[in-house]
N, C-alpha and C positions, 0 to 999 in steps of 0.2 A: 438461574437458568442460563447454563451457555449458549451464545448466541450459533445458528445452522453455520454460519462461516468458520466459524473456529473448531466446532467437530470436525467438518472437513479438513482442515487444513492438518489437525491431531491425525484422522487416519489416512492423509496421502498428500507424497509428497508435488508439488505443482510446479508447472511449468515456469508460469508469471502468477503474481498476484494484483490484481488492481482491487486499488482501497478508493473508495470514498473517505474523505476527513469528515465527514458528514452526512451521519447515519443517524435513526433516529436507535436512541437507548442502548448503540455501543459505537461510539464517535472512531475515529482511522486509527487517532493514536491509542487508547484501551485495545482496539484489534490488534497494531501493530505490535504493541507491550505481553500481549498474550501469547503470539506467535515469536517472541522472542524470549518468551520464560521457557515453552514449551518445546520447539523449535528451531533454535536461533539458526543454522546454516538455512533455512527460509527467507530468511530478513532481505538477504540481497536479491530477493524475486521481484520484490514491491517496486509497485507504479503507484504514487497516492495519485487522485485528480481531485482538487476541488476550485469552486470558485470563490473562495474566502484569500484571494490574495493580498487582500487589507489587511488581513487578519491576522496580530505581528506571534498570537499565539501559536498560529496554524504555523505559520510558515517559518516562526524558530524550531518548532517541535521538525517539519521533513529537513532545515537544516540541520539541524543534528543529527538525523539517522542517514543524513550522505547519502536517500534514496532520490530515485528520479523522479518530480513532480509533473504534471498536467495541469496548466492554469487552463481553467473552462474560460470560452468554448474554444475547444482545442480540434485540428483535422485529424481524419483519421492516418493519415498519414505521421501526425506525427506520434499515435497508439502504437499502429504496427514498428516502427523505428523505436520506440521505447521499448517494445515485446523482443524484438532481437537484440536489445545490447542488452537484456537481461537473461536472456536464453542463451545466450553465446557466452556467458560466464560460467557457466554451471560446470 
């Protein structure tokens, strides 16, 4: 069963995507890998946010996709500032 985020993302394309790393039954990086089999010019939309910045899994997996992270609890000031340098690339 594919997850409703990923049909979305297969029929249209978005502005920003903000990921949770921590989802229940399909975790940030499964999403992110998904949108990147199916999708790849998508990849550079991605904002993950999580609060697992302990977590040297989590946080090798967004160093390597070079996206922009959000350690919780983050303002929103600094969503919308994330939302525009990834909209201003496109």
């Amino acid at each position: 069963q594919m997850p409703e985020g990923v049909k979305r993302i297969l029929a249209h394309d978005f502005d920003a995507i903000i990921c949770d790393m921590v989802m229940p039954n399909f975790p940030g990086d499964m999403f992110y890998k998904a949108v990147q089999r199916a999708r790849p010019h998508l990849c550079q939309r991605f904002i993950f946010i999580t609060g697992h910045q302990r977590e040297p899994k989590v946080v090798d997996f967004i160093k390597q996709t070079g996206r922009i992270a959000l350690w919780k609890p983050f303002e929103m000031r600094q969503l919308f500032a994330a939302v525009e340098t990834v909209t201003s690339t496109k």
